[in-house]
N, C-alpha and C positions, 0 to 999 in steps of 0.2 A: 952222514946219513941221518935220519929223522932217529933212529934206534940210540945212533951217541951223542944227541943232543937232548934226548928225552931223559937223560942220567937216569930220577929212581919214579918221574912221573908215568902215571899211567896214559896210554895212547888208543884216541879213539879212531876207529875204522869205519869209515861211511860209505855206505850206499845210498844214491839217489839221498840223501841229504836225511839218511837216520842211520845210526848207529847199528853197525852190525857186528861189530866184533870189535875187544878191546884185550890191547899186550897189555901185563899187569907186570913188573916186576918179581920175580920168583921171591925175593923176602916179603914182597908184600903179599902174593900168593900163598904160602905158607903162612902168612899171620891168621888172614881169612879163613884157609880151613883149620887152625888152630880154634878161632874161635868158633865157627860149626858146630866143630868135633863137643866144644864143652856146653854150645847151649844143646846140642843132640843128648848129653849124657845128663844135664840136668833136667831134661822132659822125661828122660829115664829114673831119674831119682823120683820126681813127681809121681810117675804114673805107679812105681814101688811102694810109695808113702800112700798114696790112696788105696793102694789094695789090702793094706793093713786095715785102716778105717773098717 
């Protein structure tokens, strides 16, 4: 099947010849919202440090 040949790449889904949906690997899905989660917390640091000013 395309799922265990794709080992840890990610898979794109096309419709009519554009991209409609992609399977990400779950470690690679968890890296991505790891990193979210810390550029989220540092716009939170940001917007902190300005309200000081």
């Amino acid at each position: 099947s395309v799922l265990k040949h794709a080992g840890k790449d990610v898979i794109a889904i096309f419709k009519r010849n554009k991209p409609s949906a992609y399977l990400v690997p779950a470690e690679i899905y968890e890296a991505l919202l790891d990193r979210l989660e810390d550029y989220e917390l540092g716009l939170i640091v940001q917007e902190r440090q300005n309200e000081k000013s």
